[in-house]
C-alpha positions as CSV (number, residue, x, y, z in Angstrom):
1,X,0.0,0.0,0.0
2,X,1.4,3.5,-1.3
3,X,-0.9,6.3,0.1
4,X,0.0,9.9,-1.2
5,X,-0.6,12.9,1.7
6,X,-3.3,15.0,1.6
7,X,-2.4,18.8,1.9
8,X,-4.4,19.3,4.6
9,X,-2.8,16.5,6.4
10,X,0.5,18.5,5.7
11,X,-0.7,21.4,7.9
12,X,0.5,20.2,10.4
13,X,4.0,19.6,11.6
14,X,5.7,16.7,11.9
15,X,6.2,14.7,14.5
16,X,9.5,15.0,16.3
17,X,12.1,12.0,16.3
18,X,11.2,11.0,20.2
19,X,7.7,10.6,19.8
20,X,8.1,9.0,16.5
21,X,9.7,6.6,17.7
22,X,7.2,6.1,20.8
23,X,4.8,5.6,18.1
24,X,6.4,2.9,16.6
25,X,7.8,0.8,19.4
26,X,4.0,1.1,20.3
27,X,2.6,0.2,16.9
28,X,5.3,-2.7,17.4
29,X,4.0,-4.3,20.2
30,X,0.3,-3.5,20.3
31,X,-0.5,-3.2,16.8
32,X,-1.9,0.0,15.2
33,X,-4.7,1.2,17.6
34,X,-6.3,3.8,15.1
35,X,-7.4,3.9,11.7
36,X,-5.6,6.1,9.3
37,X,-8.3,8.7,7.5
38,X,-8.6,8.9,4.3
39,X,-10.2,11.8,1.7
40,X,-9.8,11.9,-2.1
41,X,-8.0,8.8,-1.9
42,X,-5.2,10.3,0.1
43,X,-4.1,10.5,3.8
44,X,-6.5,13.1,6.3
45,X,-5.2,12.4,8.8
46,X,-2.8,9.5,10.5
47,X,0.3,10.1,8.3
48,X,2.6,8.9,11.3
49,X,1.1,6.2,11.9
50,X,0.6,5.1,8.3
51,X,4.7,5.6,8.1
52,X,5.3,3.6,12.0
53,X,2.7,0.4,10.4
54,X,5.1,0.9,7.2
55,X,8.4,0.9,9.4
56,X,7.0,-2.0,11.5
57,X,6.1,-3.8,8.6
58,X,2.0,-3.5,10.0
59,X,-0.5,-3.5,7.1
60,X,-2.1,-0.2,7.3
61,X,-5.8,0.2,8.4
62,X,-7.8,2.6,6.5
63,X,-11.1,4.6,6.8
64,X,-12.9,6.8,4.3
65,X,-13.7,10.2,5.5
66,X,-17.8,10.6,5.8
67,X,-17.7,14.0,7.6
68,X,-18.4,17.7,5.4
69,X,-15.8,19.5,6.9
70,X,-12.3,17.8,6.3
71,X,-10.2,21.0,7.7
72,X,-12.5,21.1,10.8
73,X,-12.0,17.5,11.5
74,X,-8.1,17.7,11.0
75,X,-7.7,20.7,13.5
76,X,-9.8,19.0,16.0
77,X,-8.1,16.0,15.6
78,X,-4.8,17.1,15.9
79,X,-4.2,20.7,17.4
80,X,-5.8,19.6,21.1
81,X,-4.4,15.9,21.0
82,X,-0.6,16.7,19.8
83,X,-0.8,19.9,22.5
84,X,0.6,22.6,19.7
85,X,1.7,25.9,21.3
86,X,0.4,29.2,20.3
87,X,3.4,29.9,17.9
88,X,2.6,26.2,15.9
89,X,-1.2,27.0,16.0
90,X,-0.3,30.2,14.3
91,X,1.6,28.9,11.6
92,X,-0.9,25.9,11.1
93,X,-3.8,29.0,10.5
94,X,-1.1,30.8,8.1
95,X,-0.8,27.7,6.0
96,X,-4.3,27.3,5.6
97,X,-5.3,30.6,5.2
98,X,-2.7,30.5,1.8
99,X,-3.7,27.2,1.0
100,X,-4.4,26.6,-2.6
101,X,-8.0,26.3,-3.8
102,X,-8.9,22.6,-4.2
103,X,-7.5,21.5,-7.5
104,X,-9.6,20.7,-10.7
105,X,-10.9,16.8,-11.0
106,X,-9.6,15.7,-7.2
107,X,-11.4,18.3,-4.7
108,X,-15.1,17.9,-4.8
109,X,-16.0,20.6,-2.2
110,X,-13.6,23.1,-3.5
111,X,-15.1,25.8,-1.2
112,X,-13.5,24.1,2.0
113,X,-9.9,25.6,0.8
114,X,-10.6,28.8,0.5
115,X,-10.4,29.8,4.3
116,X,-9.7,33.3,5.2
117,X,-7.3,35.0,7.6
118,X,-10.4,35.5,10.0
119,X,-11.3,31.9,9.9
120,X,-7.9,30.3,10.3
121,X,-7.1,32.7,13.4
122,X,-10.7,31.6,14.9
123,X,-10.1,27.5,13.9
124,X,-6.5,27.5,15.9
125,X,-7.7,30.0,18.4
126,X,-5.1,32.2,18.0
127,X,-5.2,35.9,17.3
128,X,-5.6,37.9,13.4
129,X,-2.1,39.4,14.4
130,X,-0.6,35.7,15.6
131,X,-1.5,34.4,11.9
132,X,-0.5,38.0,9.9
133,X,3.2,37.1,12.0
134,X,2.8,33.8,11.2
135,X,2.8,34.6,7.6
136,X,5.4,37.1,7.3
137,X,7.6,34.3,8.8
138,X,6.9,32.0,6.8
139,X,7.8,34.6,3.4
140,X,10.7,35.9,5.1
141,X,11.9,33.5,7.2
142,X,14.8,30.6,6.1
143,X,13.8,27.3,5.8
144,X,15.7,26.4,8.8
145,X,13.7,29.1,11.3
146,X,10.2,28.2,9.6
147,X,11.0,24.6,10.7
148,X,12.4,25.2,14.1
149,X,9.0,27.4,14.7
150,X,6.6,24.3,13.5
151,X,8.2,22.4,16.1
152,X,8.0,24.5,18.8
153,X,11.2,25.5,19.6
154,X,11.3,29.6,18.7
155,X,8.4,31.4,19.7
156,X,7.0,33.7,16.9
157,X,8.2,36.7,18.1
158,X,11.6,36.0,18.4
159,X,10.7,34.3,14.9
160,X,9.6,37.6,13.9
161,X,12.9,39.2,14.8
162,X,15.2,36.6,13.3
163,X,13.3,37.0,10.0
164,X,14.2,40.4,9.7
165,X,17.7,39.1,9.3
166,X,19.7,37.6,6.9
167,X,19.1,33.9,5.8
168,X,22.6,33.3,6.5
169,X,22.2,34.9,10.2
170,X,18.7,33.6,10.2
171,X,20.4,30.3,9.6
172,X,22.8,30.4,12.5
173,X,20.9,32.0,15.1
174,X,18.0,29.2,14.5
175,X,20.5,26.6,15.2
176,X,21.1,28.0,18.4
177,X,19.4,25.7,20.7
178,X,20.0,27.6,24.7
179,X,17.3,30.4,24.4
180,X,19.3,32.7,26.0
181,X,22.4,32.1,23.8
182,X,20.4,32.3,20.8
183,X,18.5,35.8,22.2
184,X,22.0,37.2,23.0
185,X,23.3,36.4,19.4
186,X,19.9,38.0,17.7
187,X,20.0,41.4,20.0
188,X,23.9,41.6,18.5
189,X,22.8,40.9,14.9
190,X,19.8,43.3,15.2
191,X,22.2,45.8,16.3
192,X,24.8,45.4,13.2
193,X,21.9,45.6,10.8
194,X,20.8,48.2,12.1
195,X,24.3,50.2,12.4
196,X,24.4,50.1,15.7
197,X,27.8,48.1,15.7
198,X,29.8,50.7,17.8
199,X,27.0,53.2,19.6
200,X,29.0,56.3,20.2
201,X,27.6,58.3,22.6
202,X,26.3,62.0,21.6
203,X,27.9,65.1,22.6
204,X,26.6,67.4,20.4
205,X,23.1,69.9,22.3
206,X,20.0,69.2,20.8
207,X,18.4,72.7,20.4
208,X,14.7,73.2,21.2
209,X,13.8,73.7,17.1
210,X,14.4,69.8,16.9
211,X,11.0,69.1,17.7
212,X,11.0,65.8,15.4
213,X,14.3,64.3,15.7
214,X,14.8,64.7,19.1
215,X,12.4,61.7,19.4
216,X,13.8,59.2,17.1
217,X,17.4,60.0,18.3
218,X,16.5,59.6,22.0
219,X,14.8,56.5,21.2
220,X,17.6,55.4,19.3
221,X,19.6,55.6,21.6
222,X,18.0,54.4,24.0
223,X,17.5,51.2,22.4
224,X,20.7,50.8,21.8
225,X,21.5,51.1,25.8
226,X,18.7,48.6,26.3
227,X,20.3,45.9,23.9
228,X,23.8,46.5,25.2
229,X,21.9,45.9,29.0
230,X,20.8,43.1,28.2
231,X,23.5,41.1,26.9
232,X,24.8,42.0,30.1
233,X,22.3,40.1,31.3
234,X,20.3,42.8,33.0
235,X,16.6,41.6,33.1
236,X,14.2,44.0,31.5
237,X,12.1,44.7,35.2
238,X,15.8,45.3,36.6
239,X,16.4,48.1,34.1
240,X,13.0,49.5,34.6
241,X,12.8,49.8,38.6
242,X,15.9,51.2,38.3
243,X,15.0,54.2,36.2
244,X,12.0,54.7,38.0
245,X,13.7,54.5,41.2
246,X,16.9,56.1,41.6
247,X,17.1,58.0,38.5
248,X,16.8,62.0,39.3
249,X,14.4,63.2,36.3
250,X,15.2,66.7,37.8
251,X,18.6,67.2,37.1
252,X,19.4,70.2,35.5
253,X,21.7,68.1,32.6
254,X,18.3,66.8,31.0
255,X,17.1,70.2,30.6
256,X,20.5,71.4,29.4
257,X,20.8,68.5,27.2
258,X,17.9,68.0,25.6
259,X,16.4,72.1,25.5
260,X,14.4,73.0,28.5
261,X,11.4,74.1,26.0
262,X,10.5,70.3,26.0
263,X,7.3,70.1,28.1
264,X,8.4,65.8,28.1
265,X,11.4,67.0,30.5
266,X,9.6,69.3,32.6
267,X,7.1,66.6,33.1
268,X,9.8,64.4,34.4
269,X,10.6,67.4,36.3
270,X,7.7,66.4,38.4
271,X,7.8,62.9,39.0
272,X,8.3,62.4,42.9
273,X,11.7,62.2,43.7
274,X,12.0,58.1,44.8
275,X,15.6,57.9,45.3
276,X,17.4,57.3,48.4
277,X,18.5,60.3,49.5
278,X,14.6,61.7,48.1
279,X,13.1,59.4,51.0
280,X,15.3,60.2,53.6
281,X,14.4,64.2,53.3
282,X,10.8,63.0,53.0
């Protein structure tokens, strides 16, 4: 028996080498506990076991299909039992939302491919954003990251990040199994694309009449402090309870720095003074 996949088997991802192999030794001793689904005379649903019964050297048990909605019946029977995180749910509803219109002479309800972006995000239960991210992966992203995704590995907002990379970057940083390894890595290569090799820090006054670029530079900056931070290892709430706490927004050097006429800066003018030597006076 030579059974071809269906593509909406292919939605989902494959099964990694452990459980595979789980599958198999259990095939092997028990015998193949579930039928393998079959729709237009290919594979629904039940492609690992129809490869662990070929491995085994199992005849394959078969079942037609006799439901009306073949991608509602492969989601349910495979997102809840094969516990797929909200990163592999997303790219599941991004594949199916670009899936191909049922080809000519072997779909017979050609309506059920054309699912929309809506309708994937509410299948997988995940967000319109999760599947538009999902997507963007998936057309920028190397073949390596897209895979490391559908397993579960890289979340898909780190994803996100990577794929804003080179493939060649994309590549190496995907391999990168210790998460915090792999996020100091990305935070470097984000900062060499960017040209934010060597930050140099400004010395030049930014007068008052810079209304506009006195917010993208600052941010820039800033940024670029934040990165170098946290390949330091400084944790992101670290960084933040420190410049709540015992930075003195009032210091004349922000006003002198940045223009006094910046309302931003008298507003931190005004924030209550939460250092140390501020709660010992109060």
């Amino acid at each position: 028996m030579n059974l071809e996949y269906h593509e909406l088997c292919l939605m989902l991802p494959d099964m990694n080498g452990e459980a595979f192999s789980a599958l198999v030794e259990d095939i092997r001793q028990h015998g193949q506990r579930r039928e393998i689904v079959l729709y237009e005379g290919r594979i629904l649903d039940g492609r690992h076991r129809y490869r662990a019964c070929i491995e085994c050297g199992v005849k394959p048990r078969t079942v037609e299909f006799d439901g009306k909605d073949p991608v509602a019946f492969v989601v349910s029977e495979n997102v809840a039992r094969r516990h797929l995180s909200e990163s592999q749910r997303g790219m599941v509803a991004a594949k199916l939302a670009n899936l191909e219109v049922g080809r000519p002479g072997k779909s017979a309800n050609l309506h059920l491919f054309g699912v929309k972006l809506e309708q994937a995000a509410d299948l997988l239960a995940v967000s319109r954003r999760m599947v538009a991210k999902a997507s963007d992966v998936k057309k920028n992203g190397s073949p390596s990251l897209v895979q490391q995704v559908e397993a579960g590995k890289i979340s898909m907002n780190e994803a996100e990040k990577i794929a804003s990379l080179g493939p060649k970057s994309q590549d190496r940083i995907a391999k990168i199994e210790d998460k915090r390894a792999r996020k100091n890595e990305l935070a470097k290569a984000l900062n060499i694309s960017q040209g934010r090799k060597n930050p140099s820090p400004r010395t030049d006054f930014i007068e008052p009449k810079e209304q506009c670029g006195w917010v993208s530079t600052f941010m820039a900056r800033f940024e670029s402090l934040v990165l170098v931070l946290t390949e330091a290892g400084v944790e992101p709430e670290t960084l933040s309870s420190r410049l709540v706490d015992e930075v003195n927004w009032s210091d004349r050097r922000f006003n002198v720095r940045f223009g006094s006429a910046h309302p931003w800066f008298h507003a931190l003018g005004n924030l209550p003074d939460r250092t140390s030597e501020g709660r010992r006076s109060a």
